[in-house]
KOLPA-722592 format. One record per residue (C-alpha): residue number from 1; z, x, y. Coordinates in Angstrom, 1 decimal, m for minus. Layout:
BEGIN
PT   resi       zz       xx       yy
PT    NUM        Z        X        Y
...
This chain:
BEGIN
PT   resi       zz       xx       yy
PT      1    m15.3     13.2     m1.8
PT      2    m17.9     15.7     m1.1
PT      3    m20.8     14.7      0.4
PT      4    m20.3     10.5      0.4
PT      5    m20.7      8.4      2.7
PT      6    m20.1      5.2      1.2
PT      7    m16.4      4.1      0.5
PT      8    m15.7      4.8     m3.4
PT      9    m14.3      1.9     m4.5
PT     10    m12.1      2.1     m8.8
PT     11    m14.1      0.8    m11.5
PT     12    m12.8     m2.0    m13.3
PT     13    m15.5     m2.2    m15.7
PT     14    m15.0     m5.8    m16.5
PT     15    m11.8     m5.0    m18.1
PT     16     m9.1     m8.4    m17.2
PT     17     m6.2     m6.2    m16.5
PT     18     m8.0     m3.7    m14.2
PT     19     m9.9     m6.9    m12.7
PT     20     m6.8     m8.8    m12.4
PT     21     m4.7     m5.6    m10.5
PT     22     m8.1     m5.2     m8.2
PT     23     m7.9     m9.0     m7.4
PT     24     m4.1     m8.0     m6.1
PT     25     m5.0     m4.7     m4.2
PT     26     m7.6     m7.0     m2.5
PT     27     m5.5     m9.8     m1.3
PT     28     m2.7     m7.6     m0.4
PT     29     m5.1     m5.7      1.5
PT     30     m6.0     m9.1      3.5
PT     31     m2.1     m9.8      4.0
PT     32     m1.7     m6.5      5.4
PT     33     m4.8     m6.7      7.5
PT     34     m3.8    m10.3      8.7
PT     35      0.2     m8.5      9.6
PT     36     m1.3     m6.0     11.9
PT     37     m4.0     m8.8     13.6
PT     38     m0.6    m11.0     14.0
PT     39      1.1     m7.5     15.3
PT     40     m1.6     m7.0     17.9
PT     41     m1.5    m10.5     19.2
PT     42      2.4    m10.8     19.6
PT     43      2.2     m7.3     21.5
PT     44     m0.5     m9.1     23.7
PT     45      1.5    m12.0     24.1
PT     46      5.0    m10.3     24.6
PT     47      2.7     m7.9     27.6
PT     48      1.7    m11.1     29.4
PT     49      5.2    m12.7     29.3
PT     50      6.4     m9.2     30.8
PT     51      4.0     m8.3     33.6
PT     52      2.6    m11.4     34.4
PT     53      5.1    m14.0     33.8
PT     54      7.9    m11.3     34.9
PT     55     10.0    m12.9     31.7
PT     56     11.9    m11.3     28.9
PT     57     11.0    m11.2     25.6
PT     58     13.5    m11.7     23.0
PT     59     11.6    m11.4     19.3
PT     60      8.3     m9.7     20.2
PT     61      9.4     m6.0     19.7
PT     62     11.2     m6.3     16.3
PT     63      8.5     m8.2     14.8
PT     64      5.8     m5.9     16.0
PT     65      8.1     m2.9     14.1
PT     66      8.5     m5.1     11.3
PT     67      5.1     m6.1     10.9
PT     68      3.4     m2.5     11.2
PT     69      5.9     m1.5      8.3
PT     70      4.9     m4.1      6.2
PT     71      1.6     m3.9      6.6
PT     72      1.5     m0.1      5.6
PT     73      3.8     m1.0      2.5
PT     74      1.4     m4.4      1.8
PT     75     m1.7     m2.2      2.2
PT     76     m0.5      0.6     m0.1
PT     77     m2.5     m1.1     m3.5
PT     78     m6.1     m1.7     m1.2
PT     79     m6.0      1.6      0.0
PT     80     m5.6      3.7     m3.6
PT     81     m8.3      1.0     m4.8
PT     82    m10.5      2.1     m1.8
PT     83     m9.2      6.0     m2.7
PT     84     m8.9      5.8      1.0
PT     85     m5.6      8.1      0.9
PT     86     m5.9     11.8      1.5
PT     87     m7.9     13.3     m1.2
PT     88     m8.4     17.3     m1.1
PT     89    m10.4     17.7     m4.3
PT     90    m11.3     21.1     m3.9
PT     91     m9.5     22.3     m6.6
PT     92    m10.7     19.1     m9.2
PT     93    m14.2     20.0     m7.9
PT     94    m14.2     23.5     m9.7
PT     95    m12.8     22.4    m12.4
PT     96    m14.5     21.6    m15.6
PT     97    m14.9     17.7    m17.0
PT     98    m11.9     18.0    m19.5
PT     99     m9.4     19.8    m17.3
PT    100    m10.2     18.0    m14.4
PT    101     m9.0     15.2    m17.2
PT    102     m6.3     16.2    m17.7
PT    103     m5.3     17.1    m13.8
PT    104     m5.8     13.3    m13.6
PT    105     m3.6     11.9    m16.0
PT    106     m1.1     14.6    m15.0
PT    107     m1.0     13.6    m11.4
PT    108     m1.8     10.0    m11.9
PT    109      1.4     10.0    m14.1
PT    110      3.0     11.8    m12.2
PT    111      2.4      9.3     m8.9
PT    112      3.5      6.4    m11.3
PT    113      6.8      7.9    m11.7
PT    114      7.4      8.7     m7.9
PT    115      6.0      5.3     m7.2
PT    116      8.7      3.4     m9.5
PT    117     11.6      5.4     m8.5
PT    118     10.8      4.2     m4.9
PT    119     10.1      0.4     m6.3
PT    120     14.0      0.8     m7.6
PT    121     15.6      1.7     m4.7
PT    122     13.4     m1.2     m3.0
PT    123     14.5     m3.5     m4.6
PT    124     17.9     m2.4     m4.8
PT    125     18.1     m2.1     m0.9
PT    126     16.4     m5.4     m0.4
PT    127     18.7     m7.4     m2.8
PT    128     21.5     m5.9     m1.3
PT    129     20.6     m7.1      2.5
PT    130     20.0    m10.3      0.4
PT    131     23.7    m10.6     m1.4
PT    132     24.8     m9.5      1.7
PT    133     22.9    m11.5      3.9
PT    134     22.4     m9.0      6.5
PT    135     20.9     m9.9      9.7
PT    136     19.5     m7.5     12.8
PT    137     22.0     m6.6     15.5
PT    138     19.7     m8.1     18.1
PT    139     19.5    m11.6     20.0
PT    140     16.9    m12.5     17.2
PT    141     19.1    m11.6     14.7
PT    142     16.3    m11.9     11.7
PT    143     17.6    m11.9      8.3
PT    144     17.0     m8.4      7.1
PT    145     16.0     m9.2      3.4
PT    146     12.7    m11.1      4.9
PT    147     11.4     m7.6      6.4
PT    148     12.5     m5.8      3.5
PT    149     10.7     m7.7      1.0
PT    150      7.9     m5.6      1.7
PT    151      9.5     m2.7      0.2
PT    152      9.5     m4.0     m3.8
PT    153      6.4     m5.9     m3.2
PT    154      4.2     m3.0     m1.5
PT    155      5.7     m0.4     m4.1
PT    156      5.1     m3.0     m6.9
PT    157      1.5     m3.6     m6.4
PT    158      1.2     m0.2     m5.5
PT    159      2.5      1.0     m8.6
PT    160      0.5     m1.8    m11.0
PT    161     m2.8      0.0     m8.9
PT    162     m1.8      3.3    m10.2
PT    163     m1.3      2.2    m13.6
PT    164     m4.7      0.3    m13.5
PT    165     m6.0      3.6    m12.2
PT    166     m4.9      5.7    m15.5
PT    167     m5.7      3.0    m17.3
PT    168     m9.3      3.1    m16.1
PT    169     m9.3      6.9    m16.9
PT    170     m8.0      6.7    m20.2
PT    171    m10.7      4.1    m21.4
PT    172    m13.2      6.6    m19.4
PT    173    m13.9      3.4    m17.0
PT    174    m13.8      5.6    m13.9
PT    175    m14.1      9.0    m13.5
PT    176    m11.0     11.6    m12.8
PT    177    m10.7     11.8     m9.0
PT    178    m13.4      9.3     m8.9
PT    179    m16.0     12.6     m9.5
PT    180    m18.8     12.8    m11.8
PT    181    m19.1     15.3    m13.8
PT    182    m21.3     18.6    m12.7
């Protein structure tokens, strides 16, 4: 976004769906900030029991990998809500208001469908480390379907922010590529 400082947040224009899915972006955004906060203390903890205790660590490492995951799946909904992912709008920026429209719903569509073919096979993996009841081939030995919850839930909120996001563009709530018109 050209020329902005402040972050450019969607418009939910007091709509109870797009309200509603913000609500969700938001609070998953505060689980996934809370997962990395927990992620930086257990690597501060698991550095004291190494070099200054001169101890092992048995859980610390997996559960720092499995937390940064998460919170990057987690986080996916706050971050489109924020338009915080990479945006080159160079080419919506020359464009006039009704094909820069269109380019909108195209894309924005296009992202949905991406987005749910990913929350299938989530959830598909997940329930299969589930049935299964898979567990990590370390001393922790964590059951594998907790980690990979993250998977359905990330890509699910992540894809109910995308809808509300076309949603908001269709009723002309928020503006393609979050750009006003020249």
């Amino acid at each position: 976004m050209a020329g902005q400082s402040a972050a450019v947040v969607s418009r939910t224009g007091g709509n109870p769906f797009l309200k509603a899915v913000a609500a969700l972006s938001t609070v998953a955004g505060w689980f996934s900030a809370a997962m990395i906060v927990a992620a930086v203390l257990i690597t501060c903890q698991m550095i004291f029991i190494r070099f200054v205790l001169n101890g092992s660590t048995i859980w610390q490492t997996e559960a720092v990998i499995y937390l940064a995951i998460s919170s990057t799946l987690v986080g996916l909904p706050y971050v489109q809500r924020l338009r915080g992912h990479v945006n080159v709008d160079l080419i919506p920026l020359t464009m006039g208001p009704k094909l820069r429209y269109n380019m909108a719903i195209f894309t924005l569509s296009l992202s949905i469908v991406m987005v749910a073919i990913m929350l299938w096979y989530g959830f598909e993996f997940w329930h299969l480390a589930f049935e299964r009841n898979w567990k990590s081939d370390t001393v922790w030995g964590v059951r594998l379907w907790i980690p990979y919850a993250s998977l359905p839930v990330g890509f699910a909120l992540f894809f109910l922010q995308l809808i509300a996001d076309l949603v908001a563009v269709i009723l002309k709530i928020d503006k393609p590529f979050g750009l006003e018109d020249a």
